[in-house]
N, C-alpha and C positions, 0 to 999 in steps of 0.2 A: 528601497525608497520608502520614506515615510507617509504615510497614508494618510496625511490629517484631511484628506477631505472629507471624512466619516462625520469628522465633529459638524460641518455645516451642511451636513442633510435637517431638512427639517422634516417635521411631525410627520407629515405625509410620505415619506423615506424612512420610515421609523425601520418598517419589515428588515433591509440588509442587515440592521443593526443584531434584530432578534437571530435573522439566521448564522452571520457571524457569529455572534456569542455575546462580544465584546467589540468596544471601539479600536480599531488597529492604528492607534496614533502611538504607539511603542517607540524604541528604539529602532534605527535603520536598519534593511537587513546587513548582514555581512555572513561570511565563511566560518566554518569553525570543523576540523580536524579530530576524527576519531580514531587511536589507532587501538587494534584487539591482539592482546598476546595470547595465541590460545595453544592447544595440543597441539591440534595439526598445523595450523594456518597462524601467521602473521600478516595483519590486514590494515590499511590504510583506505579508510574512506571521508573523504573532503564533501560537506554538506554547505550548500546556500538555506542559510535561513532565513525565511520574511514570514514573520507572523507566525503562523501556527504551519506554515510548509517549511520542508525539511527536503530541499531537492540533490539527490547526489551528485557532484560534479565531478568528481573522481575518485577512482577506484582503484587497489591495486592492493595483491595478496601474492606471498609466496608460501608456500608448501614448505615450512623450516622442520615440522617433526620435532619439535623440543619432546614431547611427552612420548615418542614409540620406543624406548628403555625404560618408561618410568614403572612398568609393572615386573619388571625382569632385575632394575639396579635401586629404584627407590630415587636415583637423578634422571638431571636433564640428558639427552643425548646433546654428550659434544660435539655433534656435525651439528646439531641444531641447534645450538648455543651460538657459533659461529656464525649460521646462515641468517639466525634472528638478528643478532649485532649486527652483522651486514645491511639487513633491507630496511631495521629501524633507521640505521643511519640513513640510508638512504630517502626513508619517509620524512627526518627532521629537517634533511636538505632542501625537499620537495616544499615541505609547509614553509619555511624561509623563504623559496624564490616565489611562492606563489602570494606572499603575504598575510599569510594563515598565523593570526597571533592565537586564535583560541583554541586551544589542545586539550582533547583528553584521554588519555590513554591507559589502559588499565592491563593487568594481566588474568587468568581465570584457571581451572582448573589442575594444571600440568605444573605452573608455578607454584601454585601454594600449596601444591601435595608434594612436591618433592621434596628431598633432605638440603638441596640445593637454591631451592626457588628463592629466597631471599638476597642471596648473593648474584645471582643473576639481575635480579631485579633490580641491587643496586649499581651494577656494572654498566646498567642499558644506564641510569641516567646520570651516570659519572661520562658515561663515553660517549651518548648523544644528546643528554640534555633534556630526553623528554620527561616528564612528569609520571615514569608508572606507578600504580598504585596496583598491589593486588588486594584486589578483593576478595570476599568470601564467598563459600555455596548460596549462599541467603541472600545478599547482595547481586548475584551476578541474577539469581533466580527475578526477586524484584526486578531491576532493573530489565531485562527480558519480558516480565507482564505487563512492564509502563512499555513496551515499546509496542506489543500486543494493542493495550490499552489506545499509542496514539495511532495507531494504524486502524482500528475499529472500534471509536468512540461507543459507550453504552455496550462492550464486547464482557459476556461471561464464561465463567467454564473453569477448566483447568490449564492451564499455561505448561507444555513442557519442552525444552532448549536439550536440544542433546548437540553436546560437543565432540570433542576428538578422544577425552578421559573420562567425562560427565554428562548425567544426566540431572536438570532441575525441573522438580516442580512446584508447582503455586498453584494457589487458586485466586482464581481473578472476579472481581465485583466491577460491576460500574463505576464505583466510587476510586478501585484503586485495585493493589494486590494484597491478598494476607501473605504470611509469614510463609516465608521460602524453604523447598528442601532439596538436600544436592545427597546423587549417590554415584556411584563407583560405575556406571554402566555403560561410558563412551565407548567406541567400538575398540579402543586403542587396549582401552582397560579390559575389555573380555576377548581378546583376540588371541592370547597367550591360550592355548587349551582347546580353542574353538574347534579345528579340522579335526583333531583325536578323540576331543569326546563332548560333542555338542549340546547331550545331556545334563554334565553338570554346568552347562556356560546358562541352562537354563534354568535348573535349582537355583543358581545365584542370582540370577533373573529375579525369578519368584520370592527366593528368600529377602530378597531389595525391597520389592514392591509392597510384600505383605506389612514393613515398617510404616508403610506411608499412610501419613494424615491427609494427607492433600488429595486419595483418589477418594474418600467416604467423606458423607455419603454420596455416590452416584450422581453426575450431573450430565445432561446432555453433549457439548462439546468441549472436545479437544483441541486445543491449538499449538501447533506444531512448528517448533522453530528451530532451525539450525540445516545447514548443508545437507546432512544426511538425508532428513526428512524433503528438502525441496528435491532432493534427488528420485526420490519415490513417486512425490506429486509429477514429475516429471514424466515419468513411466506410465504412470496412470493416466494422463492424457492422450499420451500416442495409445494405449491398450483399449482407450473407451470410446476412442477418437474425439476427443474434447474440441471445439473449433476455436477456442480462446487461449492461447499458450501464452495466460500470464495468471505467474505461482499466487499473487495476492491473493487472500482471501478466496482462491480453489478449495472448493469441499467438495468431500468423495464420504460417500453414506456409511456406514458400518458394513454394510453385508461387504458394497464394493472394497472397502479398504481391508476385509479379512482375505477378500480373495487375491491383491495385490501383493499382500504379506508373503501369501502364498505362493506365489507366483514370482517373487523374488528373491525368496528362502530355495525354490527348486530351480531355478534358473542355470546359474553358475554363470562364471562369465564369459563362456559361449553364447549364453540366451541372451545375454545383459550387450552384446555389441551390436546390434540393431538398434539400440536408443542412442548409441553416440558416446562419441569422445568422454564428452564429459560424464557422463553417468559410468564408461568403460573404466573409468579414472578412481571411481569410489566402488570396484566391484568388489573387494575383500572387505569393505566394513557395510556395502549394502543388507545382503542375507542378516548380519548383525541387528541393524538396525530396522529393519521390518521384525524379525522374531522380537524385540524390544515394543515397536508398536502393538503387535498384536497380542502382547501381553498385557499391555495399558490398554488397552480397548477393554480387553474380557476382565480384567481385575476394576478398573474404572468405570462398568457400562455405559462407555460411551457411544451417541449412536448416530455423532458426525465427527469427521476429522475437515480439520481448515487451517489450511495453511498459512501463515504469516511471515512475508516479507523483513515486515518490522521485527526487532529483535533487539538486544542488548545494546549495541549503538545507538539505534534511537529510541529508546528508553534511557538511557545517559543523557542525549539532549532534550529532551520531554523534561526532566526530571531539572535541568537548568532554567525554562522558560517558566515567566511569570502564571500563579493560578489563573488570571483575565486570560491569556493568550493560551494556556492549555484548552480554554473552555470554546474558544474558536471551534467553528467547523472547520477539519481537513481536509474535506472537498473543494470547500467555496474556498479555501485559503489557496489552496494547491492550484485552481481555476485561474484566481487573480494572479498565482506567481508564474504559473506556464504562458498565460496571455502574454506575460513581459508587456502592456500596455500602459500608456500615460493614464493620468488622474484622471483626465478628459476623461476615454476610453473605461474608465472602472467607474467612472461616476455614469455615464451612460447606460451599462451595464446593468447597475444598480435599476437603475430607473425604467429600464426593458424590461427588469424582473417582475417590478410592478404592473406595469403598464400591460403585459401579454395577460394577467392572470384570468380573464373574463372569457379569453379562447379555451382557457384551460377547465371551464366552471361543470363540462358535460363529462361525459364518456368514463371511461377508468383507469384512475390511478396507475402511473407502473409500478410504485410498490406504496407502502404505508402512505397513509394523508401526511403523516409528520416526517416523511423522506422527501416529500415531493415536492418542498419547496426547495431543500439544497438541491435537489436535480437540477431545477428551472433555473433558479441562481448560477451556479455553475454554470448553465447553457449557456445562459447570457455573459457571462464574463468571459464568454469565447467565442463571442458574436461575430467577433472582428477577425478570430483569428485568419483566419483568410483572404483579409482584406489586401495585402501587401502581395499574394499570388495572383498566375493569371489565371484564367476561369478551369481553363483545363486541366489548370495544377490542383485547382480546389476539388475540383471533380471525382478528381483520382486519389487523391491524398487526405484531403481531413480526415472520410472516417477513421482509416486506418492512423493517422497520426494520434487522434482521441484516443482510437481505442487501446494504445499501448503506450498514451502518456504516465509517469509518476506517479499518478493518483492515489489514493487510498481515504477510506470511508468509503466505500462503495461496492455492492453483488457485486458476480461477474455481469451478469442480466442489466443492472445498472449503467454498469462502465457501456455496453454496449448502446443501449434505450439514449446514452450522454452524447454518444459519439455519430449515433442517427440524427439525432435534433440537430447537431451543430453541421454535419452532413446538409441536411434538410433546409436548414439555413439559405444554401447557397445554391440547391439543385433540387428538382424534382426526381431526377432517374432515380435507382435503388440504386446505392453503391458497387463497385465491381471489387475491389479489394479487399480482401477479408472477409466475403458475404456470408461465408459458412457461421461467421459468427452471429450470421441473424436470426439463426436457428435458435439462441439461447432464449428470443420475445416470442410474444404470440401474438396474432394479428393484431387483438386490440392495442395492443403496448406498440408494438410497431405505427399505427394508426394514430397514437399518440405522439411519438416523436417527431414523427411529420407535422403531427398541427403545430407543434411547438416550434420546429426550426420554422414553418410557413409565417409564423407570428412573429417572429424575431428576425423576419425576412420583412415582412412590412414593416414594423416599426422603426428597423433602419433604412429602409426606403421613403417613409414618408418624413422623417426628420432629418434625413442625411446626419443621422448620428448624431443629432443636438439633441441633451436634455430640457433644453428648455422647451424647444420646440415639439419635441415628444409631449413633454405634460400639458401643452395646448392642446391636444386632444384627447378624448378619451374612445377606447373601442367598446361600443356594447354589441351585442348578441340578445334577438330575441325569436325565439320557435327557429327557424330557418334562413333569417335574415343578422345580417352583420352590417355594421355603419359604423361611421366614425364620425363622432360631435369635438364641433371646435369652432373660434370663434367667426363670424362672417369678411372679419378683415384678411383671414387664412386661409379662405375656402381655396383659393389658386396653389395651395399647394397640395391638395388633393388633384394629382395629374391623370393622365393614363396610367404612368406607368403603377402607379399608387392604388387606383381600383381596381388595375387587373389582380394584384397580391391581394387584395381585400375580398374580389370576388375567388380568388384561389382558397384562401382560408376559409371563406364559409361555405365552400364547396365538401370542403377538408371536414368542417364539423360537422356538416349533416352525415356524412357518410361513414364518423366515425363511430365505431361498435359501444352501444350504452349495457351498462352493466345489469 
């Protein structure tokens, strides 16, 4: 849906404007189709785009193995030739009946190195009609640090994508990625030799690395993309007992991430089936790909690793959407698109963001001054969400729906501090579901969430969700006392039940912790 009621916020609405970015009076959203020809996997993911969100609606990957011959024959494996023709067809079918005109499909590593990749390449779009294109190490690498880039706006470091044949790196700025480098080192590619003689799979290792421009000089973070690696973050979780089992933006410090290396280099896959199926699934290229990280740690000194969701896919659609609409927050955009709320409902929204800011003027931040207005925003544009359950569905269910919605831009400590406020919203109890994740705030942050949701609890209490009648009043705060100024022809709608949230909140700010 088209957003133009941005354009008639006036002066005093200015802020949504600044935290957006931009005006989101764009084109409407719609669908748009990525499919990924890679070593191991051929992958079909269906993204809704509105704005600067990019939400997945469908997913679907099959395991074809085009690239596990390519270091033994130089081609593709013809069982995987076969099973890729298969499920692309099947993916062009899929985007047909679901009405997915925008496609883009690329091939990557296994294709363009083989003797064969070409003709493949043009077989998938004689026989299904999609659009592949393969690209290059350079390109596929780019495209990788834009998807980095839109998953963690202002994100720096070194960007590396390991696939099923390949490893790319980049190094990434705020502004964009430099100049990409692709080497030889997916698991498929060093797997030949590995069990005989482990030592030269990591000469080659070393001898790879040492070419790279992209790890000097030394920068703090690594960001980690591709199956392999989530399969690790994975591990690392259940091992440190993480209470948030979502891969986004998971960082694990240096020391932790040498000991996990280590730990999955020794393993075997006796040690590796206690994490499960899916990690059971990747135990021959795991050991690979931990001895790979920890070789980019100590040759990069890097001394966090964070994982990213985003990847090559959505850096292909980042890389389509207008510079105004990249410069959007993916928070606040992600907020308005998860809401699925009418104009009403986002212009409201808007206007609670401003309106609560005076509750918020005390205590301490949960994280930077200049995060914490998209926090707030955010909150507010999921005021409602619980409007449409019954009380004891909201009870039970929002935190935890927050806290494992699509998100990105955002801590894990964040995603939690977002999911309490909107929680807070609608109850006082502490949530039951998921609580262990509360362990990731500390009182005062916690302390904060609450005032937030208790303030976005009055605001729609006293105007039953009208903006207009929201900016009839204003909330001040002064020493220990809270009131709300508005005109004398409104005072009736300052009720009971509207003083009690008024006296709740300024209950909420005296007793919240001051820095």
């Amino acid at each position: 849906m088209c957003r133009r009621f941005l354009i008639m916020l006036d002066r005093a609405r200015i802020d949504l404007l600044a935290l957006i970015g931009t005006r989101q009076d764009g084109p409407a959203a719609y669908e748009a189709g990525v499919v990924d020809v890679g070593s191991n996997s051929v992958r079909l993911v269906v993204y809704r785009i509105e704005g600067r969100a990019m939400t997945p609606i469908f997913n679907e990957k099959l395991m074809a193995g085009l690239g596990r011959d390519l270091a033994a024959t130089g081609c593709l494996s013809p069982k995987g030739v076969l099973a890729a023709l298969a499920a692309l067809s099947r993916f062009r079918t899929l985007m047909e009946a679901m009405g997915v005109t925008r496609i883009l499909a690329v091939a990557t590593a296994a294709v363009r190195d083989s003797q064969d990749g070409e003709d493949f390449a043009q077989r998938v779009r004689d026989e299904t009609g999609l659009p592949l294109r393969v690209i290059t190490g350079a390109q596929e690498a780019g495209f990788s640090a834009l998807g980095v880039l839109a998953g963690a706006p202002g994100a720096a470091g070194v960007v590396g994508d390991l696939g099923g044949s390949s490893l790319e790196l980049v190094r990434l700025l705020p502004s964009g990625p430099q100049a990409g480098e692709t080497f030889p080192l997916g698991p498929l590619a060093l797997m030949e030799g590995w069990q005989a003689n482990p030592e030269i799979i990591n000469m080659r290792i070393e001898a790879a690395l040492a070419l790279s421009e992209t790890l000097e000089p030394a920068v703090d973070t690594f960001f980690a993309v591709g199956g392999a690696w989530r399969a690790l973050g994975r591990i690392d979780m259940d091992l440190r007992g993480h209470p948030l089992h979502v891969l986004h933006h998971y960082e694990i410090a240096r020391a932790d991430a040498l000991k996990l290396t280590d730990f999955v280099r020794r393993a075997g896959r006796k040690g590796l089936e206690r994490f499960g199926d899916a990690i059971v699934r990747r135990a021959d290229a795991l050991p690979l790909a931990a001895l790979l990280l920890e070789r980019l740690i100590k040759r990069g000194g890097f001394e966090r690793i964070v994982l990213s969701s985003y990847g090559l896919r959505e850096g292909m659609l980042f890389d389509q959407l207008t510079p105004a609409i990249q410069a959007q927050d993916p928070l606040l955009a992600g907020a308005i698109a998860f809401a699925a709320g009418s104009t009403r409902s986002q212009v409201f929204g808007a206007a609670l963001a401003r309106w609560i800011i005076p509750a918020l003027s005390t205590g301490v931040c949960m994280s930077s001054p200049s995060r914490e207005p998209f926090l707030r925003a955010a909150a507010c544009q999921l005021a409602d969400l619980g409007g449409a359950l019954h009380p004891e569905q909201r009870r039970e269910s929002l935190f935890d729906l927050v806290l494992r919605a699509p998100f990105v831009g955002l801590s894990h400590p964040e995603r939690v501090f977002l999911a309490l406020a909107v929680h807070h919203r609608y109850s006082k109890a502490e949530p039951q579901i998921s609580a262990p994740a509360l362990s990731l705030l500390n009182a005062a942050q916690r302390a904060r969430a609450c005032v937030l949701g208790a303030a976005m609890r009055l605001g729609a209490e006293l105007s039953g969700r009208s903006e207009s009648l929201l900016n009839a009043f204003t909330l001040r705060l002064e020493g220990a006392s809270a009131w709300l100024d508005g005109p004398e022809r409104l005072q009736h709608v300052i009720n009971e039940a509207v003083q009690r949230r008024l006296d709740a909140l300024q209950a909420l700010i005296v007793a919240m912790p001051r820095a």
